[in-house]
KENU-207999 format. One record per residue (C-alpha): residue number from 1; residue in three letters; chain; x, y, z. Coordinates in pm, 1 decimal. Example, Ala and Ser with C-alpha at 12.3 -4.5 7.8 and 13.67 -1.06 7.14 Angstrom:
     i    aa   ch       east      north         up
     1   ALA    A     1230.0     -450.0      780.0
     2   SER    A     1367.0     -106.0      714.0
end
This chain:
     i    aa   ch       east      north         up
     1   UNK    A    -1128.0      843.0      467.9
     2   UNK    A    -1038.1      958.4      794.6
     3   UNK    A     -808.4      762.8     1022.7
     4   UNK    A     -853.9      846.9     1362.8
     5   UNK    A     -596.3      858.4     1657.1
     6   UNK    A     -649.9      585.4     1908.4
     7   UNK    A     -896.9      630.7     2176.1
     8   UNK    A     -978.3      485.7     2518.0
     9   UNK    A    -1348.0      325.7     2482.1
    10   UNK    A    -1655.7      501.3     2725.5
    11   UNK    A    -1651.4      355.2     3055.5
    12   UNK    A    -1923.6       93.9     3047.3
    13   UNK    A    -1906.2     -273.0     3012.6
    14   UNK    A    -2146.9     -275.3     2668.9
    15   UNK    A    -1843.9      -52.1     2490.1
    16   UNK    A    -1560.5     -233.8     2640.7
    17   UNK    A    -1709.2     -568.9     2567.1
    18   UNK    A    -1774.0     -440.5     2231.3
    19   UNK    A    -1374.4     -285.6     2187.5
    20   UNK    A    -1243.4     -620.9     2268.1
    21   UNK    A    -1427.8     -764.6     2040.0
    22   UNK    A    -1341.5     -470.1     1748.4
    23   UNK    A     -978.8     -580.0     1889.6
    24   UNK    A    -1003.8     -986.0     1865.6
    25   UNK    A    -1092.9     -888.3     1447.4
    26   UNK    A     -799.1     -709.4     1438.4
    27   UNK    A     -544.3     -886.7     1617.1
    28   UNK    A     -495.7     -650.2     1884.4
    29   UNK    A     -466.1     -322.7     1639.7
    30   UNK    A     -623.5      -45.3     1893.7
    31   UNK    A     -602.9      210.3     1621.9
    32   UNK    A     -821.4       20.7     1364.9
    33   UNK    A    -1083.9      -21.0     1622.9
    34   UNK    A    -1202.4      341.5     1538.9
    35   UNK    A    -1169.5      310.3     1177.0
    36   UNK    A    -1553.4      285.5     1163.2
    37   UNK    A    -1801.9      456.4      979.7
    38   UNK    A    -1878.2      711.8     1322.8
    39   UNK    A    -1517.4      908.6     1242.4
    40   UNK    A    -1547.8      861.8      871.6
    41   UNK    A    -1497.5     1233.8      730.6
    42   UNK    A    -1722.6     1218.8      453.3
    43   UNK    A    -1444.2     1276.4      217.2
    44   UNK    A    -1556.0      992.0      -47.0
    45   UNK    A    -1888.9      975.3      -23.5
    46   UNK    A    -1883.7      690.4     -311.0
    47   UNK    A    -1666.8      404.9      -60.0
    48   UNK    A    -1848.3      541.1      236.2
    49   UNK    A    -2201.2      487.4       45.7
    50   UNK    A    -2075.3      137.0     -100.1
    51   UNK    A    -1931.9       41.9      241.4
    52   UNK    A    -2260.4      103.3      404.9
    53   UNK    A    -2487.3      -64.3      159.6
    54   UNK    A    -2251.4     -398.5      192.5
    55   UNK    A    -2340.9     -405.0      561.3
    56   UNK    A    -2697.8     -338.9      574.5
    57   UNK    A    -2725.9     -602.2      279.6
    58   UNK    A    -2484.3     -868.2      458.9
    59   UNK    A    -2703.3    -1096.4      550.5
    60   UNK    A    -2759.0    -1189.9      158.0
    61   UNK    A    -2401.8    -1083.1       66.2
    62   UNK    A    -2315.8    -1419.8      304.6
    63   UNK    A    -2525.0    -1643.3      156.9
    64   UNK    A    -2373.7    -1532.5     -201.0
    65   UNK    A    -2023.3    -1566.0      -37.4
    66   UNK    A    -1925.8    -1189.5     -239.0
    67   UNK    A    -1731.5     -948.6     -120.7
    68   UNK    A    -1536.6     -660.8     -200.9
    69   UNK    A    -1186.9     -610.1     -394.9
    70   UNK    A    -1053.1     -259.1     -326.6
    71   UNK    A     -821.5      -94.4     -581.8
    72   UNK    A     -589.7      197.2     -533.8
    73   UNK    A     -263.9      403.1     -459.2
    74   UNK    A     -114.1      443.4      -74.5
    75   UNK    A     -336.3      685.1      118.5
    76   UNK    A     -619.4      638.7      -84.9
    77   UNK    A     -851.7      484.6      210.4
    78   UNK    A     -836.7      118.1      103.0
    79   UNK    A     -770.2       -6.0      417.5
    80   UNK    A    -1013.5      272.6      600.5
    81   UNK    A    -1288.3      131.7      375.6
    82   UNK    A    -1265.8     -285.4      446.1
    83   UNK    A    -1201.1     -186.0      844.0
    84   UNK    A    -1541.1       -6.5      916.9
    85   UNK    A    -1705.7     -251.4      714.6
    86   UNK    A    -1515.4     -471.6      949.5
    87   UNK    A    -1596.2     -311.3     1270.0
    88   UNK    A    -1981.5     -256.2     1212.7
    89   UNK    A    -2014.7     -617.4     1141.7
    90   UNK    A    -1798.7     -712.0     1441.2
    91   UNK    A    -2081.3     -474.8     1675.0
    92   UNK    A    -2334.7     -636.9     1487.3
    93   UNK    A    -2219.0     -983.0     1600.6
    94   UNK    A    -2078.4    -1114.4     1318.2
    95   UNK    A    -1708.1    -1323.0     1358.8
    96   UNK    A    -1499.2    -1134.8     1151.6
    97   UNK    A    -1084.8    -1099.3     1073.7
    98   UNK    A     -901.2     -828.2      895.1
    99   UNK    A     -539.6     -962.3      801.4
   100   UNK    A     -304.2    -1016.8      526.8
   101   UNK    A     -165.7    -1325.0      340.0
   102   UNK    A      152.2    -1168.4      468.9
   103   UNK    A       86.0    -1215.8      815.4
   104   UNK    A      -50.7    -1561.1      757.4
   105   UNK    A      217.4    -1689.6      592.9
   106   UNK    A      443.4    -1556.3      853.7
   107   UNK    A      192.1    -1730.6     1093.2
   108   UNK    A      191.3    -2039.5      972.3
   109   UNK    A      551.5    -2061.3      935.6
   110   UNK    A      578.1    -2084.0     1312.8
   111   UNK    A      380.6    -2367.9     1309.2
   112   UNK    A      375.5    -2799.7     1326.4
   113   UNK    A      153.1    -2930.8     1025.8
   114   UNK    A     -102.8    -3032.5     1326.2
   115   UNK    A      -85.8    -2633.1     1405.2
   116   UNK    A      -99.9    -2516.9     1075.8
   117   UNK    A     -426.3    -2753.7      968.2
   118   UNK    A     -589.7    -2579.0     1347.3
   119   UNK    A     -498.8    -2231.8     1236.1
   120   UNK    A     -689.2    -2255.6      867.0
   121   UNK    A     -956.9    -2458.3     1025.3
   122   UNK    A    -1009.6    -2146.4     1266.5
   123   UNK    A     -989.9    -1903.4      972.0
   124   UNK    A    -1274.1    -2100.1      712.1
   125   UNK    A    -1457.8    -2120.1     1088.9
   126   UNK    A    -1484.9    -1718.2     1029.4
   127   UNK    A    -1805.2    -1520.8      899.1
   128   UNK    A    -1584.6    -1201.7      733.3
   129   UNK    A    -1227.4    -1187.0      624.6
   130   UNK    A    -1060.4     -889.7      523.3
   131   UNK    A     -707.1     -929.5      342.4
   132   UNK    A     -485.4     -621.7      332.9
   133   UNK    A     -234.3     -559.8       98.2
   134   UNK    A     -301.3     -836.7     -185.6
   135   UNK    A       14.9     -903.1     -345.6
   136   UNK    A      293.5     -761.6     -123.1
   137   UNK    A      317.3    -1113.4       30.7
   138   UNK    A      544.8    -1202.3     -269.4
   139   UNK    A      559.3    -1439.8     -580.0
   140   UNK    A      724.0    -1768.7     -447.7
   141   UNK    A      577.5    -2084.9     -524.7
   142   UNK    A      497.5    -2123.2     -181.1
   143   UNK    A      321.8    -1827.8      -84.8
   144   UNK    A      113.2    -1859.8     -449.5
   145   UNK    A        1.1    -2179.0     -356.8
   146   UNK    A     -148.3    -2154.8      -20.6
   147   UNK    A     -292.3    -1792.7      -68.9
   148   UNK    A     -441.5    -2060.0     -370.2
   149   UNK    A     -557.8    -2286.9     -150.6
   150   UNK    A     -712.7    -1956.0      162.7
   151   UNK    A     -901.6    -1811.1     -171.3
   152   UNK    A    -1035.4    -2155.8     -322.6
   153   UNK    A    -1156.1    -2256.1       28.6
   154   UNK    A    -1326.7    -1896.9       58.1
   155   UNK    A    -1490.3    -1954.2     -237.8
   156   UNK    A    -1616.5    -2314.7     -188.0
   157   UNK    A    -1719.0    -2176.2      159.8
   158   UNK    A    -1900.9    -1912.2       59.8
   159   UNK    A    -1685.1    -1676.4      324.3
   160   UNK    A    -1727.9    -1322.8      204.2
   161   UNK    A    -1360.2    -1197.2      123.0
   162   UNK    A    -1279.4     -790.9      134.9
   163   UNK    A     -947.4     -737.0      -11.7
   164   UNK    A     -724.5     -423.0      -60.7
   165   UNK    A     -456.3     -391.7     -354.6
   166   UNK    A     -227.5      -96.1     -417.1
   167   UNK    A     -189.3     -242.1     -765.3
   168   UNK    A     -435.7     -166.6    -1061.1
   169   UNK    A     -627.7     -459.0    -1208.9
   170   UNK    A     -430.5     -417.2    -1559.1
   171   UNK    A      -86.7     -482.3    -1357.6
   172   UNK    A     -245.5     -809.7    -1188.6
   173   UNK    A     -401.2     -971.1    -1501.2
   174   UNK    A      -64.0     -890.7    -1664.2
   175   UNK    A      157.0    -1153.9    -1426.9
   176   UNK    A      328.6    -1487.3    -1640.2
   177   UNK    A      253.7    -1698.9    -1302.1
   178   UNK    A      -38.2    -1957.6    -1336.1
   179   UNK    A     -141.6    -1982.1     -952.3
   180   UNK    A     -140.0    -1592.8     -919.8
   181   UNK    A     -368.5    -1562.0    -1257.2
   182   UNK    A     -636.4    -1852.6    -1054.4
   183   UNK    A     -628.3    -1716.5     -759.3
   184   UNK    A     -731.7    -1388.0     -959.9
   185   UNK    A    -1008.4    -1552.8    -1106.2
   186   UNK    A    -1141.4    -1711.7     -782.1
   187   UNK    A    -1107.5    -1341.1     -612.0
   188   UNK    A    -1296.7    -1164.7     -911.8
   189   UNK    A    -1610.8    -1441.6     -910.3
   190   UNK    A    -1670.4    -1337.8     -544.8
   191   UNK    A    -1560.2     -988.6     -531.7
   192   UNK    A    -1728.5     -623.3     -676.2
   193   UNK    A    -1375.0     -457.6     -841.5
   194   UNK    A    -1395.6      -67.3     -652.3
   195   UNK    A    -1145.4      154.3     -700.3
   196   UNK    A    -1064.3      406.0     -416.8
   197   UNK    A     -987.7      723.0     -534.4
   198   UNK    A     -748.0     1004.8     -299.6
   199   UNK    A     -975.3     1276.5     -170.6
   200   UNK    A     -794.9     1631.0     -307.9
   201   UNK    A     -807.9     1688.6       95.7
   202   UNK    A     -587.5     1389.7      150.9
   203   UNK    A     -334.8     1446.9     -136.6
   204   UNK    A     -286.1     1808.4      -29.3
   205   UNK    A     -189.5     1637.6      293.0
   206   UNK    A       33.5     1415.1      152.4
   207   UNK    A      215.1     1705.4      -50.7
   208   UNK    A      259.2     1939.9      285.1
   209   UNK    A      386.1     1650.9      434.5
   210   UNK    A      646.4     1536.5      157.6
   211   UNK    A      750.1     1961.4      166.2
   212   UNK    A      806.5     2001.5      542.5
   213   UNK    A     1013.6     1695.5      561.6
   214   UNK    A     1202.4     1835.6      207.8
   215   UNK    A     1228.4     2149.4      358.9
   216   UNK    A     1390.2     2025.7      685.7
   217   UNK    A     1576.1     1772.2      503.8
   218   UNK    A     1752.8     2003.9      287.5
   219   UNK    A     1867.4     2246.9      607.6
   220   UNK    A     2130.4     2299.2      719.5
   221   UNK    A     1998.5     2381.1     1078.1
   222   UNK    A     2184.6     2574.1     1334.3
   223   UNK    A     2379.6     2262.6     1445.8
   224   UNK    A     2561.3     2236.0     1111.6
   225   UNK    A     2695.2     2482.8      840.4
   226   UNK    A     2858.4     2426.7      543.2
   227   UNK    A     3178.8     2561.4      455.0
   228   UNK    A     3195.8     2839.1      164.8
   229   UNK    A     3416.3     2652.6      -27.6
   230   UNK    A     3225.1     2309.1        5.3
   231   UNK    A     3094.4     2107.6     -340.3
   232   UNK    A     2945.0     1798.6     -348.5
   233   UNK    A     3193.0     1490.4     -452.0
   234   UNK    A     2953.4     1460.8     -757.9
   235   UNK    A     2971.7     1804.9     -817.3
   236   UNK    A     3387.1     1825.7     -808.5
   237   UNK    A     3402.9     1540.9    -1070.9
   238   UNK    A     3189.9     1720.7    -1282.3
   239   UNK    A     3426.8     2055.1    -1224.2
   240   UNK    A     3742.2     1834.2    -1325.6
   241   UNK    A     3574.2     1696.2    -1631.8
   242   UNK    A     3443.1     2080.2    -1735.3
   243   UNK    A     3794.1     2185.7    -1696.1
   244   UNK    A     3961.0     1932.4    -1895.4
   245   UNK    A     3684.9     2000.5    -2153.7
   246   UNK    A     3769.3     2366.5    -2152.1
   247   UNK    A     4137.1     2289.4    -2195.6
   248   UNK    A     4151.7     2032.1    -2505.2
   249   UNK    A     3926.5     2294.4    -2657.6
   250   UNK    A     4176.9     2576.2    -2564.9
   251   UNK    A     4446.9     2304.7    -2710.3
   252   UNK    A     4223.2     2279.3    -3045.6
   253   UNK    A     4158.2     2612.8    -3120.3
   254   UNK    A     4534.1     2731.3    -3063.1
   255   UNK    A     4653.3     2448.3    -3263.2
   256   UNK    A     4386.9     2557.4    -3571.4
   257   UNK    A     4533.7     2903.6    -3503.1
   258   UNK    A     4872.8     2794.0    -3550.8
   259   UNK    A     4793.5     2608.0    -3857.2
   260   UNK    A     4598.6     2931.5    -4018.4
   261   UNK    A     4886.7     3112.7    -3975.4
   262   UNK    A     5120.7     2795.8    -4167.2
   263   UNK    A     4906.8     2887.5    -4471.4
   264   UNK    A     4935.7     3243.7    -4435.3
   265   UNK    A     5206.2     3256.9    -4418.6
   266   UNK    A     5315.4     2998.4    -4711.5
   267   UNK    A     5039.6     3202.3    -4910.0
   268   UNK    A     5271.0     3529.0    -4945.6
   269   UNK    A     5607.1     3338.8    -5019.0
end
C-alpha cells in the first residue's frame, strides 16, 4: 500500500464537502484522507481486491454486522487497507470512524460518567468503525473490560468492526487473561482473519532507510573526529582483562618452566 503525502482537495464545494467529511471519520487526520483506493499503488493486489469487494458488498456486510481483522508486521499496509475502505464508504455516505481503543480510553478518561455514557452512545450511533492497533492499548483490568464491553456492543449491534493487529493470531489466542480471550472470540465471530503481507517494494524501502540512517549514524561527520588513540570504555575493559589474561598465563608457563628445570635438574644428581 501506498501512503500518500497530504494534499489540498480540488477547489469545488462537492470535494471539500466531501474532505471534511473523509476528515470528521478520522478525527481531523488530513493525511489519511488520501489513503483511498485512487493512490493505492497496486502493490498487494490481494488487500486491495479484498478491500474493494467489502465495499461494493457493504450493504449486506451491515446487515451481517462482519467486518474485517487485519494481521501483520509494521509497514505492512494494515492501516492503508481499513482507511480506504474507510474513506470510500465515508464518499458513499456512510457514518463511519477509524480510531483505536487507545485513543478511546484516553478519551473517556477526560470525561464525567454523564460524558462518558454520551461519547459510547455516539460511537454504537456509527455505521463503520475501524480500530487501529488492537492490543497496544495495554492489559489492565480496566482497559480489558471496556474494550469488552465497545466489542460486545458491536456485536449485539451488528456495527461492522475493521481492526488492525501487529500481532499474529497464535500470540493473541496464547494470552492467560479471560476478558482479552472473549473479547477475541466476539472479534473473530464478526471478523474475516487477513493477513497483510510487506510488498518486496516496501521492505526494500524499509532496509535503505534503516542503512542511510546506519550509515549517518555511525559517522563521524566533519564536525567531529575521533582521536587516534580513542577506544570505547567497553572496549578498554576488555583490553585490561586481555592483559591480565596474558600475564597469569606468562606467570604459569614460567612457573612450569621453573619446575621442569627442579626435576632436571634433581634427575642428574
Amino acid at each position: 500500500m501506498k501512503e500518500t503525502k497530504t494534499e489540498t482537495p480540488k477547489d469545488s464545494t462537492e470535494a471539500l464537502i466531501r474532505y471534511e467529511y473523509r476528515r470528521k471519520a478520522f478525527c481531523g487526520l488530513d493525511t489519511m484522507c488520501h489513503w483511498d483506493f485512487a493512490h493505492d499503488n497496486g502493490e498487494n493486489p490481494f488487500i486491495t481486491n479484498t478491500g474493494l469487494q467489502y465495499v461494493y458488498n457493504y450493504k449486506e456486510m451491515k446487515e451481517e454486522g462482519m467486518g474485517i481483522m487485519y494481521f501483520g508486521g509494521a509497514g505492512a499496509g494494515k492501516s492503508y487497507a481499513a482507511a480506504q475502505i474507510v474513506n470510500a464508504l465515508t464518499d458513499a455516505g456512510y457514518d463511519c470512524l477509524f480510531t483505536s481503543f487507545r485513543n478511546i480510553l484516553t478519551e473517556l478518561g477526560t470525561l464525567s460518567n454523564e460524558g462518558k455514557r454520551n461519547y459510547l452512545n455516539q460511537l454504537f450511533r456509527k455505521d463503520l468503525l475501524a480500530f487501529d492497533e488492537y492490543g497496544c492499548e495495554g492489559e489492565g483490568n480496566y482497559s480489558n473490560q471496556m474494550v469488552l464491553y465497545i466489542i460486545s456492543n458491536c456485536y449485539q449491534r451488528h456495527i461492522p468492526m475493521l481492526v488492525t493487529t501487529p500481532y499474529h493470531r497464535e500470540s493473541l489466542v496464547k494470552s492467560n487473561n479471560a476478558l482479552r480471550l472473549q473479547t477475541l472470540s466476539r472479534l473473530w465471530q464478526r471478523c474475516c482473519c487477513v493477513q497483510v503481507v510487506a510488498p518486496p517494494s516496501r521492505r526494500h524501502q524499509t532496509r535503505e532507510q534503516m542503512n542511510k540512517t546506519e550509515a549517518l549514524l555511525k559517522g563521524p561527520g566533519p564536525w567531529y573526529e575521533e582521536p587516534d588513540n580513542y577506544k570505547e570504555p567497553c572496549q578498554e575493559e576488555k583490553e585490561k582483562v586481555r592483559r591480565k589474561e596474558e600475564l597469569a598465563k606468562a606467570k604459569a608457563k614460567a612457573k612450569a618452566t621453573q619446575l621442569k628445570l627442579i626435576k632436571e635438574g634433581n634427575g642428574k644428581d
